[in-house]
C-alpha positions as CSV (number, residue, x, y, z in Angstrom):
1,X,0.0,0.0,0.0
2,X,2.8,2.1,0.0
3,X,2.2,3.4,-3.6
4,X,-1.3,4.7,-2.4
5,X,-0.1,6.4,0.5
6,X,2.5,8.0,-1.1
7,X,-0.1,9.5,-3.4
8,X,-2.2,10.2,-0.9
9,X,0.7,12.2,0.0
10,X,0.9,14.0,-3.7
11,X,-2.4,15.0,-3.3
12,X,-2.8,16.7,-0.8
13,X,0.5,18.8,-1.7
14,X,-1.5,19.4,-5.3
15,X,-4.5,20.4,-3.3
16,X,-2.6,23.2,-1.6
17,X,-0.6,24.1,-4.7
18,X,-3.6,24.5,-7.1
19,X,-5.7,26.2,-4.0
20,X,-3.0,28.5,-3.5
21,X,-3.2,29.2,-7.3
22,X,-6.7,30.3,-7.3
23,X,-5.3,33.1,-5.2
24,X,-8.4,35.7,-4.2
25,X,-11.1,33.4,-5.5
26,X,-10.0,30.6,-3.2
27,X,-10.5,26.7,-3.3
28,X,-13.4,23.7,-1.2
29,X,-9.6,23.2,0.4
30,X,-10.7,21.2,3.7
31,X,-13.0,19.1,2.6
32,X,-10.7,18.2,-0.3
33,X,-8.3,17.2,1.9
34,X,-10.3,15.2,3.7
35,X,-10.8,12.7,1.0
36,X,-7.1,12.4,-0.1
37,X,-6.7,9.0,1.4
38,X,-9.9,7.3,0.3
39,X,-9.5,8.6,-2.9
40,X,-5.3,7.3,-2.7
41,X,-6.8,4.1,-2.1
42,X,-9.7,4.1,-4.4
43,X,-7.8,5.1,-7.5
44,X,-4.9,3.8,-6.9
45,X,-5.4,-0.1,-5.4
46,X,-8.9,-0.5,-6.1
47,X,-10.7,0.6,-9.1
48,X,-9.8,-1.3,-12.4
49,X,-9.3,0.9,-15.5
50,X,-8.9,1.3,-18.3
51,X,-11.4,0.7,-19.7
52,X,-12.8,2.8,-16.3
53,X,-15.0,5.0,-18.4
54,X,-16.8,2.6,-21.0
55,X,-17.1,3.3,-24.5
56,X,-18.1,0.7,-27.2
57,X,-14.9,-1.6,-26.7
58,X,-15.7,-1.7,-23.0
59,X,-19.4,-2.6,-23.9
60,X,-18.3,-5.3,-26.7
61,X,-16.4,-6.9,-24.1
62,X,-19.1,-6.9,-21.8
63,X,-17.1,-5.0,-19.6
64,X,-18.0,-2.0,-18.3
65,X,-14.9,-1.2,-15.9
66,X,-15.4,0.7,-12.6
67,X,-17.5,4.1,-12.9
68,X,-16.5,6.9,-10.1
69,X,-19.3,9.4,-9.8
70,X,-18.3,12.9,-7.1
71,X,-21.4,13.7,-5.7
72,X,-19.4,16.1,-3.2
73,X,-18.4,17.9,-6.2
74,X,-16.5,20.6,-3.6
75,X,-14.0,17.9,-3.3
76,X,-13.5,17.9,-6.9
77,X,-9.6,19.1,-6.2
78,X,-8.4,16.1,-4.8
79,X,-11.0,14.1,-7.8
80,X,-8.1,16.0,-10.4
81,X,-5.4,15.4,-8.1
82,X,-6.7,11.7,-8.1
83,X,-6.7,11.3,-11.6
84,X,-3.4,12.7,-12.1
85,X,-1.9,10.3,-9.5
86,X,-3.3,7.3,-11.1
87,X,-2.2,8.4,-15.0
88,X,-5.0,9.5,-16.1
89,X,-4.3,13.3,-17.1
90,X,-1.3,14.9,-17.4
91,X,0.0,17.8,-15.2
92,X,-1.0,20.9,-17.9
93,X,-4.8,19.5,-17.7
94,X,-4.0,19.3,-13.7
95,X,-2.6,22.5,-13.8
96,X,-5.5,24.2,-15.3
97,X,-7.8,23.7,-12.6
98,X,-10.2,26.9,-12.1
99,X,-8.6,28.6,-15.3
100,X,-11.1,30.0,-18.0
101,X,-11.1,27.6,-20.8
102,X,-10.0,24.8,-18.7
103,X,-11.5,21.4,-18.2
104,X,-11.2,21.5,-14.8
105,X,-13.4,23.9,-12.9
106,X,-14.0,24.4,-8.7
107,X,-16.1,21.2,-9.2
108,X,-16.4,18.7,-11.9
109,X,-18.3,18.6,-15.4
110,X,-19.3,15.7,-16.8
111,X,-16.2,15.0,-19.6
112,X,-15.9,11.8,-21.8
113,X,-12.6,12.7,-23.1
114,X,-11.3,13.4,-19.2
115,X,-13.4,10.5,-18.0
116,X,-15.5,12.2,-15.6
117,X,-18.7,11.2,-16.1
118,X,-20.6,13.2,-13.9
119,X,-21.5,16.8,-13.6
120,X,-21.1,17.9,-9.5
121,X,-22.5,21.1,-7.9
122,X,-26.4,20.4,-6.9
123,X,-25.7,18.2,-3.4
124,X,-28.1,14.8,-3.2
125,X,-27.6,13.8,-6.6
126,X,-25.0,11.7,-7.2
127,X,-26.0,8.7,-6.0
128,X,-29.1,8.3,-8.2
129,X,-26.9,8.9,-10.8
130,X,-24.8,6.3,-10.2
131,X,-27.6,4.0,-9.1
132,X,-28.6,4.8,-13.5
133,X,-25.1,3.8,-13.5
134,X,-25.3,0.8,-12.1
135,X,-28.8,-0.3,-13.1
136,X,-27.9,0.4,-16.6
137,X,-25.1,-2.1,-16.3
138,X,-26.9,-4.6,-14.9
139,X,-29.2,-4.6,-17.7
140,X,-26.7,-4.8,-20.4
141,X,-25.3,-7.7,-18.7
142,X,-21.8,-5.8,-18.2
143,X,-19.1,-6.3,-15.3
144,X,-17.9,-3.9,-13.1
145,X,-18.8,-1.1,-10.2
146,X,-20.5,2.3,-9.5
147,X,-18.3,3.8,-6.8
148,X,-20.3,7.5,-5.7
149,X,-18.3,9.4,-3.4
150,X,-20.7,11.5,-0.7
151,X,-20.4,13.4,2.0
152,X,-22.4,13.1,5.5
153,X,-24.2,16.4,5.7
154,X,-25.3,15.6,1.8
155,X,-27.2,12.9,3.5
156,X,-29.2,15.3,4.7
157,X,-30.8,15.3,1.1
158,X,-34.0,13.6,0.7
159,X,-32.7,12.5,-2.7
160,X,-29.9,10.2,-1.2
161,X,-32.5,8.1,0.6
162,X,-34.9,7.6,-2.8
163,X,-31.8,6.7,-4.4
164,X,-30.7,3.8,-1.5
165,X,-34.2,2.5,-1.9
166,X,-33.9,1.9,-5.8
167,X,-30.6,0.7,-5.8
168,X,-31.3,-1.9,-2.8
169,X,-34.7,-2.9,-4.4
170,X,-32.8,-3.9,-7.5
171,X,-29.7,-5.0,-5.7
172,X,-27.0,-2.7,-7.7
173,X,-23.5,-3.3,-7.7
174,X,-23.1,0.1,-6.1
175,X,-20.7,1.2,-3.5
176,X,-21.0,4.4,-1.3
177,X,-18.7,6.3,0.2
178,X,-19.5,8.4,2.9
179,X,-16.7,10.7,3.8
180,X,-17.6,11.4,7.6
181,X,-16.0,14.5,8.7
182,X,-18.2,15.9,11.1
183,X,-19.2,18.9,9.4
184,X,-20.4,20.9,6.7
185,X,-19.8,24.2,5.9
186,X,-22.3,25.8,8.5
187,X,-21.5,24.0,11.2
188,X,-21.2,20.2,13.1
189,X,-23.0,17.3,11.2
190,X,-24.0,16.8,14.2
191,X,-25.6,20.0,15.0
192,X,-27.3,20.7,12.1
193,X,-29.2,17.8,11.8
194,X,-27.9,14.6,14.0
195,X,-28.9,11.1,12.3
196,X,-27.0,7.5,12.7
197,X,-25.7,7.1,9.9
198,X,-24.9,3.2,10.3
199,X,-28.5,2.4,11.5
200,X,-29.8,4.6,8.5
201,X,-28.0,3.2,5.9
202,X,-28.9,-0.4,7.3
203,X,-32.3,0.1,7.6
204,X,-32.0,0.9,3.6
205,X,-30.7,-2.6,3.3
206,X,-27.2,-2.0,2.7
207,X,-24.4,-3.4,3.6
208,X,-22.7,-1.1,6.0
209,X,-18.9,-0.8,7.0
210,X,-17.6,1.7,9.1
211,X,-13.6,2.1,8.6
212,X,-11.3,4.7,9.2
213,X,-11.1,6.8,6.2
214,X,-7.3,7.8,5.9
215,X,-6.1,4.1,6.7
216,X,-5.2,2.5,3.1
217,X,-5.0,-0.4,4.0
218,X,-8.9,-0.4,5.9
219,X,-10.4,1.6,3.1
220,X,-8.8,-0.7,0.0
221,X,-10.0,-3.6,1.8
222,X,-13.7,-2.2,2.7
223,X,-13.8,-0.6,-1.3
224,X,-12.8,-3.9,-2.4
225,X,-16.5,-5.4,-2.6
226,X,-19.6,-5.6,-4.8
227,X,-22.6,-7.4,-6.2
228,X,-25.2,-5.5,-4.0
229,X,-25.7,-2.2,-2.8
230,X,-22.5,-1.4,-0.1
231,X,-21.7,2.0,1.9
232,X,-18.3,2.7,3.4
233,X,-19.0,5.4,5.9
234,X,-15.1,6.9,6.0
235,X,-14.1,8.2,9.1
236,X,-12.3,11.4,8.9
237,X,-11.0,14.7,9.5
238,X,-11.7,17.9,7.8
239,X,-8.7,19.6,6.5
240,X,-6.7,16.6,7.4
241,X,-2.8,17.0,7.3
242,X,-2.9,20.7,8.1
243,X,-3.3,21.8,11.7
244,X,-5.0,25.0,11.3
245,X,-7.2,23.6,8.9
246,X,-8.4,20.8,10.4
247,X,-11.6,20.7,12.0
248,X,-12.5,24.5,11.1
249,X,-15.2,25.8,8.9
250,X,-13.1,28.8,7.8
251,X,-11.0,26.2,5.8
252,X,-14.3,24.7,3.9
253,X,-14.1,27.5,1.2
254,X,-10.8,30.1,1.6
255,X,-7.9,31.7,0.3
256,X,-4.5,30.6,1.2
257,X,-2.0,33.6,2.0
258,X,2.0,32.3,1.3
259,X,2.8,31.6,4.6
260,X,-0.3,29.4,5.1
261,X,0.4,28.0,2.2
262,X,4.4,27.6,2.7
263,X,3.0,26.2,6.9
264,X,0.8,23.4,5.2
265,X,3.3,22.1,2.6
266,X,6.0,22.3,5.1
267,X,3.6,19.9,7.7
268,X,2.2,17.5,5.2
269,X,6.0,17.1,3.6
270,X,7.2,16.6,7.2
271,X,4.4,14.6,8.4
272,X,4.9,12.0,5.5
């Protein structure tokens, strides 16, 4: 698992660099951060590509590959960060993250020639789109998973819920990741609106694993399932890797100044 972690690693150093980038308009830095590790382990040991995005040699195959849908499109810097890790775009499409003309805005759009088949932005979405995904598939006798990246205040959404009822009623090889910080961007999870996230997901009929969500090793071997409905609900920390971001709403949406910037490279290199 080293190779994972050391990307985890790259990462989150690309999600400060491009962040820092943006200058004024700022970057979703913490809770970009946040999902560096599951993302390390999902792109990196888990998912099997090519042919991870279809197309009509998958499909002749009857293979589909693994599909990735970001339905917590504010993490869509360490998605790019991701894909660059795991060979899938080079460092000048990396590079243009948040520049006008660029592929890569603050959160995805759907892009068959970057592989990103999914548009992020409206929370509680995602997952029914990946549930199509998957039921889609499954209909067209073709292998492979729906992997739909969430975050736990999104499940706040009525829309996540209609979603986990389809896909369990038609037992989808769809896997969930919840990435369980704590917070959203006005405050505690568990402030705002306080549900069990285990006992809700398993009253849905899915198979529920907890793990912690910046061990590789946990998190490859809890992604590393399918044939019905599954949720990994990813323990972490906001900001994770940088002190002063961790845990803090300012750090959802912000600015870096250079020496913040030059303070969380320096941590995360040293930390590593």
């Amino acid at each position: 698992m080293k190779e994972a972690a050391a990307a985890a690693r790259e990462i989150r150093l690309d999600i400060l660099r491009l962040a820092f980038g943006a200058g004024r308009r700022g970057a979703h830095i913490a809770p970009s951060l946040s999902i560096a590790d599951i993302l390390a382990a999902l792109f990196l040991q888990v998912m099997k590509y090519p042919p991870a995005y279809g197309g009509e040699t998958a499909s002749s195959r009857g293979d589909m590959g693994d599909r990735f849908v970001l339905s917590k499109g504010h993490g869509g810097l360490a998605y790019y960060a991701a894909m660059f890790q795991a060979g899938l775009i080079d460092k000048d499409q990396l590079d243009s993250f948040d520049k006008n003309g660029g592929d890569f805005p603050g959160q995805p759009s759907k892009s068959a020639q970057n592989g990103i088949v999914y548009s992020s932005g409206t929370l509680g979405l995602g997952l029914s789109y990946g549930a199509g995904l998957a039921l889609g598939a499954k209909l067209r006798g073709l292998s492979g998973r729906v992997f739909v990246l969430l975050g736990d205040g999104e499940c706040n959404e009525g829309a996540v819920w209609e979603a986990a009822m389809f896909a369990a009623h038609h037992r989808l090889n769809l896997i969930a990741i919840v990435d369980q910080n704590g917070m959203q961007s006005d405050g505690t999870s568990r402030d705002i609106l306080d549900v069990d996230l285990k006992k809700a997901w398993s009253a849905f009929n899915w198979e529920t694993i907890v793990c912690d969500g910046h061990n590789i090793d946990a998190l490859t071997e809890a992604l590393n399932r399918g044939g019905s409905p599954t949720v990994v609900l990813a323990q972490t920390v906001k900001g994770k890797g940088v002190c002063f971001m961790e845990n803090s709403r300012k750090w959802h949406h912000s600015s870096l100044t250079k020496e913040e910037y030059e303070s969380a490279v320096r941590e995360v290199k040293e930390a590593l």
